[in-house]
matplotlib code that plots the C-alpha trace (Angstrom):
import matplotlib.pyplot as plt

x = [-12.4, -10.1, -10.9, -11.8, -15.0, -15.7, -18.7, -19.6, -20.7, -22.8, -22.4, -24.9, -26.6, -26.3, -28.1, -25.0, -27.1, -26.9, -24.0, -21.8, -19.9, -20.9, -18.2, -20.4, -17.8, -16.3, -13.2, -11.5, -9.2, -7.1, -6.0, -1.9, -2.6, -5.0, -4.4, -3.6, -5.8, -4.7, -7.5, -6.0, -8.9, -10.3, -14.1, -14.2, -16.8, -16.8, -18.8, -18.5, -21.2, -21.7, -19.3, -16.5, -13.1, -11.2, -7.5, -6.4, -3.0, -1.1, 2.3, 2.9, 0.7, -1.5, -4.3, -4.8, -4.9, -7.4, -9.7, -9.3, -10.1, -13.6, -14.9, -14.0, -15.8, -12.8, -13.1, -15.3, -15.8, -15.3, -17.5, -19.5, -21.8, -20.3, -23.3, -22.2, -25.0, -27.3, -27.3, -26.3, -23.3, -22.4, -25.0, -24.5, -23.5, -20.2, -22.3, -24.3, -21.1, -19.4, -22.5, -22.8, -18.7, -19.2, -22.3, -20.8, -17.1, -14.1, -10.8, -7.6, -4.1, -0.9, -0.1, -2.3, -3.4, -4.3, -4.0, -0.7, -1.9, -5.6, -5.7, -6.7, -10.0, -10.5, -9.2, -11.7, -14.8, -12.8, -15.6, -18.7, -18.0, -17.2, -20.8, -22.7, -20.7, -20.0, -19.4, -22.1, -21.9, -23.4, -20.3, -18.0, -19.9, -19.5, -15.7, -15.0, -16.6, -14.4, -11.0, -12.2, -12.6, -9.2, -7.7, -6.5, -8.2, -5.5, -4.1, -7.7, -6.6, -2.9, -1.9, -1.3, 2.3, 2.6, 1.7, 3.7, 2.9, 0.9, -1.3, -1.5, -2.8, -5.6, -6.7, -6.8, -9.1, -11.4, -11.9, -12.8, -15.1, -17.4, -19.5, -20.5, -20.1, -20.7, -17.5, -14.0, -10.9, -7.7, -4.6, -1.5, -2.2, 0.2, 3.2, 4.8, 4.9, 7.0, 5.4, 3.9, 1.8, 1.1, -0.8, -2.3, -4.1, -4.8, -6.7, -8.7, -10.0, -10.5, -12.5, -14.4, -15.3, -16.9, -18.9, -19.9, -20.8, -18.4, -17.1, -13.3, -11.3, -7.4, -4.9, -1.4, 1.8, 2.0, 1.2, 0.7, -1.5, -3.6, -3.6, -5.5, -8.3, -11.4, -10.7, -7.5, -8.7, -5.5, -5.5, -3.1, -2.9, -5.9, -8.2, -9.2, -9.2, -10.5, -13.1]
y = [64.2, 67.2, 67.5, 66.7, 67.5, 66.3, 64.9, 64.0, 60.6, 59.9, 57.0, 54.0, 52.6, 49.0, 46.3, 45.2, 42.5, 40.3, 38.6, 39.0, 35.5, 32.6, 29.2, 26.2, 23.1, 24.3, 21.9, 22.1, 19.9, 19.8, 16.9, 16.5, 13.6, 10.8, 9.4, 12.0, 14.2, 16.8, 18.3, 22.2, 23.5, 21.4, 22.1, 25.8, 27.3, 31.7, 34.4, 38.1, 40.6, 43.5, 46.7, 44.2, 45.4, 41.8, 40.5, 37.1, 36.2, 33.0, 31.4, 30.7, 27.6, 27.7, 28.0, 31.8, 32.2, 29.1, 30.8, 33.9, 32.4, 30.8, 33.9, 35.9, 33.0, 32.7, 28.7, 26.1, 24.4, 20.5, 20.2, 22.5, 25.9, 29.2, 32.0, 35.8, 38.2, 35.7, 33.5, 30.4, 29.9, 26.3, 25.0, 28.3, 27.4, 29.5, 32.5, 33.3, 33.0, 36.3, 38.2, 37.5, 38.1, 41.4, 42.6, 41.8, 41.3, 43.9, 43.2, 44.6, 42.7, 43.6, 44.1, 46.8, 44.9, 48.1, 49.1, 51.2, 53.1, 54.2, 56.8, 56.7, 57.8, 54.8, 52.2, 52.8, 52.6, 49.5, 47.2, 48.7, 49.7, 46.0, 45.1, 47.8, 47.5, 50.7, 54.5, 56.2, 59.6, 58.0, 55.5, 58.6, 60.4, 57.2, 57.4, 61.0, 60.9, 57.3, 59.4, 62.4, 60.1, 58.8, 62.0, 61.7, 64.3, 66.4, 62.9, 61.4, 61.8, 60.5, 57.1, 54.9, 54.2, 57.9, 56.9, 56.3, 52.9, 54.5, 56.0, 53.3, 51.0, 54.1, 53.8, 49.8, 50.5, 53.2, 50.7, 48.0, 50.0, 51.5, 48.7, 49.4, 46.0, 44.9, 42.7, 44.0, 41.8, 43.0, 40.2, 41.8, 45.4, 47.2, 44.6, 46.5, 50.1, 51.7, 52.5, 55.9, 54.9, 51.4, 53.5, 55.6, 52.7, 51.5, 54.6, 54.6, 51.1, 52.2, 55.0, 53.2, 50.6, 53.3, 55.5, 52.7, 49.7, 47.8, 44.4, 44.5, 41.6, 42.0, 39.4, 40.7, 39.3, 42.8, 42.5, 45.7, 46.5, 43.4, 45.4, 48.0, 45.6, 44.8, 41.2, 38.9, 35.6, 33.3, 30.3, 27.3, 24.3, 24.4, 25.3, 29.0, 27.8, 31.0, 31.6]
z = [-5.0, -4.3, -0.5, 2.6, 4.4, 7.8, 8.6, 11.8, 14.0, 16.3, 18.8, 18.4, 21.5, 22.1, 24.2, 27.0, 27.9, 24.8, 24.1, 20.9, 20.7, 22.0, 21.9, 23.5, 23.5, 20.6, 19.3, 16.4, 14.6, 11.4, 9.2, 8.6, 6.4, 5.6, 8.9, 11.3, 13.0, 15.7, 17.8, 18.9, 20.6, 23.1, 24.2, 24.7, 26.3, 26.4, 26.2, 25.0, 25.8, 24.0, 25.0, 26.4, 26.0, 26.3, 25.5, 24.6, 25.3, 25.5, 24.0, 20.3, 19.5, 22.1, 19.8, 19.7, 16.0, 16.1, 18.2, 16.4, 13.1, 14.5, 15.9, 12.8, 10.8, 8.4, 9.5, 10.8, 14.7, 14.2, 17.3, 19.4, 18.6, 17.5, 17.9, 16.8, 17.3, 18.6, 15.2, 15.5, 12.4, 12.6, 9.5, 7.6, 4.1, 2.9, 1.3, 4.3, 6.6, 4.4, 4.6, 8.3, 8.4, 6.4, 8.3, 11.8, 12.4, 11.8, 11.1, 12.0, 12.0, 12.6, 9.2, 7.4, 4.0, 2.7, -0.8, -1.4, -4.8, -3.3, -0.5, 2.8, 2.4, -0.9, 1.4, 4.2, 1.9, 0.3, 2.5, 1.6, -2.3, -2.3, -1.0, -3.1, -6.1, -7.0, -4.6, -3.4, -1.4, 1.7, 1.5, 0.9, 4.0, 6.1, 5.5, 5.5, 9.2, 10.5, 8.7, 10.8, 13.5, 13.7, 13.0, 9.6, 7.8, 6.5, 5.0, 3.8, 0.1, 0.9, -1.1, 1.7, 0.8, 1.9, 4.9, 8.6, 9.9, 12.9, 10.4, 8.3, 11.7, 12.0, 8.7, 8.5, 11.9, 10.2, 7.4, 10.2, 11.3, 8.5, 8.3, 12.1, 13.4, 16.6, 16.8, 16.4, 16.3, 16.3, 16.2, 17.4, 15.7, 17.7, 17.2, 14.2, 16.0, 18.0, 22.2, 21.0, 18.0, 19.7, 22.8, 19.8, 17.9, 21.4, 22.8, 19.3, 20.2, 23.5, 22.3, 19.8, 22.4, 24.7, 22.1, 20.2, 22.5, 19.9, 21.3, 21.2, 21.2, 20.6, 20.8, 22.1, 23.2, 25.6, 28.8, 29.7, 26.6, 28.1, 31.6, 30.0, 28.7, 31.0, 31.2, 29.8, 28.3, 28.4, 26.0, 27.3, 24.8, 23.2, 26.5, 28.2, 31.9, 32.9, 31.0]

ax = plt.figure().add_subplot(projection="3d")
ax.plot(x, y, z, "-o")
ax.set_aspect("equal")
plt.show()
């Protein structure tokens, strides 16, 4: 492809009323050996509705990464009910847990995992190549218009490695996003950048958030990014008191 076009979105309506994620008693426990069992998450019960902006904060080993690793389906409750989009996940068998992952949940962590040889523009339609098998030109429309989006046109056919880290973080967040989920996760995705970029990636959740009705939930270390957030979940040894 030698250039850019832009094409242009359009922001998707969704129902407010119906909850994303739903944790009912949810524990979870790991095995150090034969013997030993530690439980980290201890009966949590929470709720995310559609078009809720929320942060989750609490000190290292509190569980964070725990809870963070259930809702993006990438491991199992060992007690309890995990619903995301209304479909109950806990007796879904590994395949239908990546469609459902694939279909419904974005990711963006703090480091970018993109793909240093392709360009910005390959790595965003990385996601949905992977689940068609092969380009198509409504892929390559899909990114062009998320690139546009984040304001990365000029750069679209940039190899990533090209790339500063803010507009690395913006592309790993256009990628999140082609597949339009309802659910976007972001663990500590400002942590590597310096205070301008950080409020950059920020506003583009932000933004996303309000045209889209996407669910947001970011895990930060940063209080005053968590200020910004409709409400602050805080996780303290294994529990979310106020949830």
């Amino acid at each position: 492809m030698d250039h850019c076009s832009v094409i242009p979105t359009s922001a998707s309506t969704r129902d407010a009323a119906k909850p994303v994620v739903q944790l009912i008693n949810v524990h979870k426990s790991f095995n150090l050996g034969e013997t030993t069992e530690v439980e980290v998450l201890h009966g949590i019960d929470l709720v995310l509705n559609r078009g809720e902006f929320v942060a989750v904060m609490g000190p290292s080993g509190s569980g964070k990464s725990t809870l963070l690793n259930l809702v993006g389906l990438l491991d199992r409750p060992t007690q309890g009910q995990l619903l995301i989009t209304e479909r109950q996940t806990t007796e879904l068998d590994d395949a239908a847990l990546t469609q459902l992952r694939g279909r419904s949940i974005g990711f963006v962590f703090q480091y970018h995992h993109l793909i240093g040889a392709f360009s910005a523009l390959e790595n965003v339609m990385l996601p949905m190549v992977g689940l068609q098998g092969y380009p198509t030109a409504t892929i390559q429309a899909r990114a062009l218009a998320l690139i546009n989006s984040v304001g990365l046109t000029p750069w679209c056919n940039t190899p990533a490695t090209r790339l500063s880290g803010g507009q690395q973080q913006r592309v790993a967040v256009a990628r999140a996003l082609i597949m339009q989920p309802a659910l976007l996760l972001a663990d500590e995705p400002t942590g590597n950048l310096d205070t301008q970029s950080a409020n950059a990636v920020f506003e583009l959740f932000r933004q996303v958030n309000r045209e889209h009705g996407t669910t947001v939930l970011l895990v930060t270390h940063n209080p005053d990014l968590a200020r910004r957030c409709d409400r602050t979940i805080n996780v303290i040894d294994g529990l979310v008191p106020d949830s």
